[in-house]
N, C-alpha and C positions, 0 to 999 in steps of 0.2 A: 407617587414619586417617580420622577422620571430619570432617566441617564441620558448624559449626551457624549456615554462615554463608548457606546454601542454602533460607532459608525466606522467604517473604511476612510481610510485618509483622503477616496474621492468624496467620502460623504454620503456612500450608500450605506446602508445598515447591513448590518451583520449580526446572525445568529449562532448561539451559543448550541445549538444541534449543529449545527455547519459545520461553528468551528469544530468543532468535538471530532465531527466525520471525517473533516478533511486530516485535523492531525492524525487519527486513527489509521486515515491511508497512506498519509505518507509514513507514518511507524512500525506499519508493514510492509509497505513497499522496499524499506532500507533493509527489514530482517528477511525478506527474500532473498535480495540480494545479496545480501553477505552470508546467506546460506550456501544460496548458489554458488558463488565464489568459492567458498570455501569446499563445497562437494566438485569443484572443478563443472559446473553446471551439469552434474547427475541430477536431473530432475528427479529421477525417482528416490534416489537418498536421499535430495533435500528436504520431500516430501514426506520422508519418514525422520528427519529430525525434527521439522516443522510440525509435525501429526497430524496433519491434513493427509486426504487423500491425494492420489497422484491427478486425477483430474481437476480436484479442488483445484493444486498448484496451476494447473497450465491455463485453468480459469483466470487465478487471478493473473497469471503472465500476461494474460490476454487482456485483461483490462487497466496493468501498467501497461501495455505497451510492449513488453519485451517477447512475444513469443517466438519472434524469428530466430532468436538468439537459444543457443545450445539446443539446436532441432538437429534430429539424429536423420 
C-alpha cells in the first residue's frame, strides 16, 4: 500500500521521524522562550522551572539561535 500522501507541496517526501523532530523543536523552542520571558531571561531560574540543567538551557539557546540574548 502506498501513500501519496507523504510529500512536501514541492514534491519531496517527508518523514514522519522528521516531522515528529521538527515539531518537538519548535514546542520547545516556544517553552524556552516563554520561560525566559517570563523569568525576565534568568537563565538560571528558567532552567530550574524547565528542570533542565543550567548548561542544558544555554545548550539548547545555542542551538535556537538565541544565546546572545540575556548574556550577563
Amino acid at each position: 500500500m502506498t501513500s501519496s500522501n507523504n510529500h512536501k507541496s514541492n514534491g519531496e517526501k517527508v518523514s514522519l521521524k522528521d516531522a515528529a523532530r521538527a515539531a518537538s523543536r519548535e514546542a520547545e523552542r516556544e517553552l524556552i522562550l516563554k520561560v525566559l520571558t517570563r523569568t525576565r531571561w534568568n537563565r538560571r531560574r528558567a532552567a530550574q522551572e524547565l528542570q533542565i540543567s543550567y548548561k542544558a538551557l544555554l545548550y539548547k539557546l545555542k542551538q535556537i539561535g538565541c544565546e546572545e540574548y540575556g548574556a550577563t
